[in-house]
C-alpha positions, 0 to 999 in steps of 0.5 A: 480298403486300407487293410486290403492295400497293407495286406497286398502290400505286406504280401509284395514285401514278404515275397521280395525279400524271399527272393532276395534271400534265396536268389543266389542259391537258386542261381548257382543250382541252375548253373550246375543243373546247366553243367549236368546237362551238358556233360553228364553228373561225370563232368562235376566236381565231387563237391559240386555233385554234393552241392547239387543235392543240397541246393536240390533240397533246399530248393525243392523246400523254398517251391513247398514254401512259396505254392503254401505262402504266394501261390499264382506269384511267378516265382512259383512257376520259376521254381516249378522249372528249377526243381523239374529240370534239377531233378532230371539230373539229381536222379539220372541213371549213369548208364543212359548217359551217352555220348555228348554228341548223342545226348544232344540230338536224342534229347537236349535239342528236342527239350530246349525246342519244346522248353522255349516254344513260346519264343518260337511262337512269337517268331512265327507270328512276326514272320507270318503276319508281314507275309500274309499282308505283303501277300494280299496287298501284292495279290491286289497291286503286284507292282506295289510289290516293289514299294514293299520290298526294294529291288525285288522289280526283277522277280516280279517281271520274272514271275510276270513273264512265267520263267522259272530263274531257279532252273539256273540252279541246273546249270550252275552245277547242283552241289555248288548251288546246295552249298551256297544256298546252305550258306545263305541259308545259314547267315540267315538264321544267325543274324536272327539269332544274333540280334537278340542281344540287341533287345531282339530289335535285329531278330524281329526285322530279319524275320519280319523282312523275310516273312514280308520277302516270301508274301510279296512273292507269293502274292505275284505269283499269284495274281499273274498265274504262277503260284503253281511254279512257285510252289513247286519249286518252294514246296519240298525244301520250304518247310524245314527252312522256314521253321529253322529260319522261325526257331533260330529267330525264338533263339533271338528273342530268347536273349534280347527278352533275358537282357529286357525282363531277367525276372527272378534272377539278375540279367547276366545269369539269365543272359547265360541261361538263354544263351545256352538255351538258344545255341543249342539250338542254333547247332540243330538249326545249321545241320537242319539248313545244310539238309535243307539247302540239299533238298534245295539244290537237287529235288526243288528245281528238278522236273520231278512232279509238284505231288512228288515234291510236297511228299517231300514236304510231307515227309520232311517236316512230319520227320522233323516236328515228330523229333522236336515234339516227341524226342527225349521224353522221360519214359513213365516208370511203372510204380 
């Protein structure tokens, strides 16, 4: 048993003072890999495209190193990542590198989605589950709907009474009701994103709030015979505001888990890297919500039929989780 602890022991010390050693140089390669990735190898200095191949090799040598002598330690899956997205750019062909507007929606956006799922995941579940118990507890008790959620008692009577308050939307004039919507849309999502610098705590009651905000409505509606009206008017817009809504909030998470638990490298360069990581997609979320807030404002409140409506929703979001999903993948190249 001794020699088992002073082995593990012995193994904890090694591993430490490999990271120690080699930490900074693994830092600066992420900042330059950063650099690439936004501009292209044509916005680095001479000296730093020669200081990204030697960092590459060096680190490529330190991930032979620790899989040979600490496998299943993470640093083995931080180097796994620094060395994959290094040699993206270490061995890009110049000529498909396209404008940085083009680059950013063909590929970056998709990525950074795909990259940081996880967060997202964690968003959605902090959403979705205060929606589903303000859903049963208001299915149950619709007017413990307004102990769950403060001033929502004229929404109840609304939906108890069965009038339709978005049909307002058409007398209001449809285009200045798109764009206050995209706005309120957005302020949303920011705040989301925002509070992650605040360990996440902000994030996490913005998307809990909303989640819970959705499921006392929907549990109403519900319980008085209204979902159908609901649904129809919530259907064709929902689904692309509700996952920007969850991705700007994994956007959140992402800073205040960086702030919390930097892991290998120290908490101000991994504050940069998820900063980076969630603006990218805080930009692709507000044009995502401006469509949204469009479909809101002329086909949500429309007479059009609920089966036309959720072919939008079909289509809409089958069109945005292809992009995300499948976008900017490197092609295979034949051997």
């Amino acid at each position: 048993m001794v020699t088992g602890h002073w082995y593990q022991f012995s193994t904890a010390m090694l591993v430490e003072d490999f990271i120690n050693r080699k930490k900074s140089s693994w830092e600066r390669l992420s900042v330059i890999v950063e650099r690439s990735r936004r501009g292209g190898l044509t916005s680095l200095e001479d000296e730093e495209i020669t200081e990204l191949g030697r960092l590459y090799r060096s680190a490529t040598s330190d991930l032979a190193v620790a899989r040979r002598d600490f496998p299943g330690h993470r640093v083995v899956d931080y180097l796994n990542g620094l060395v994959a997205r290094a040699h993206a750019e270490v061995y890009q062909r110049r000529a498909d590198r396209s404008s940085g507007l083009a680059r950013y929606f063909a590929a970056d956006l998709p990525r950074t989605f795909r990259e940081t799922w996880l967060y997202t995941l964690a968003s959605l579940l902090m959403f979705l589950i205060p929606a589903l118990i303000g859903f049963f507890i208001t299915l149950n008790d619709p007017p413990a709907g307004s102990l769950l959620v403060p001033g929502i008692d004229s929404v109840i009577s609304d939906i108890r009474a069965g009038r339709e308050w978005w049909k307002s939307i058409n007398d209001e004039g449809r285009s200045a009701s798109a764009a206050l919507i995209a706005t309120n849309n957005i302020r949303v999502a920011i705040l989301a994103f925002a509070g992650g610098v605040l360990l996440g705590a902000p994030t996490l009651f913005v998307l809990a709030q909303n989640g819970l905000l959705l499921g006392v409505v929907a549990g109403a509606a519900q319980a008085y015979g209204f979902s159908g009206n609901l649904w129809g008017f919530v259907a064709a817009h929902g689904v692309i505001e509700l996952s920007v809504i969850i991705i700007a909030g994994g956007a959140g998470l992402q800073l205040g888990w960086a702030v919390a638990r930097p892991g290998l490298i120290s908490r101000r360069a991994a504050l940069m890297l998820a900063a980076r990581r969630a603006v990218r997609l805080l930009l692709g979320c507000a044009l995502l919500l401006i469509i949204a807030g469009a479909i809101e404002g002329f086909i949500s409140p429309s007479d059009l039929s609920l089966a036309l409506k959720c072919a939008v929703a079909l289509l809409s979001g089958t069109a945005l989780y292809t992009y995300l999903l499948l976008a900017g993948r490197e092609r295979k190249r034949k051997s």
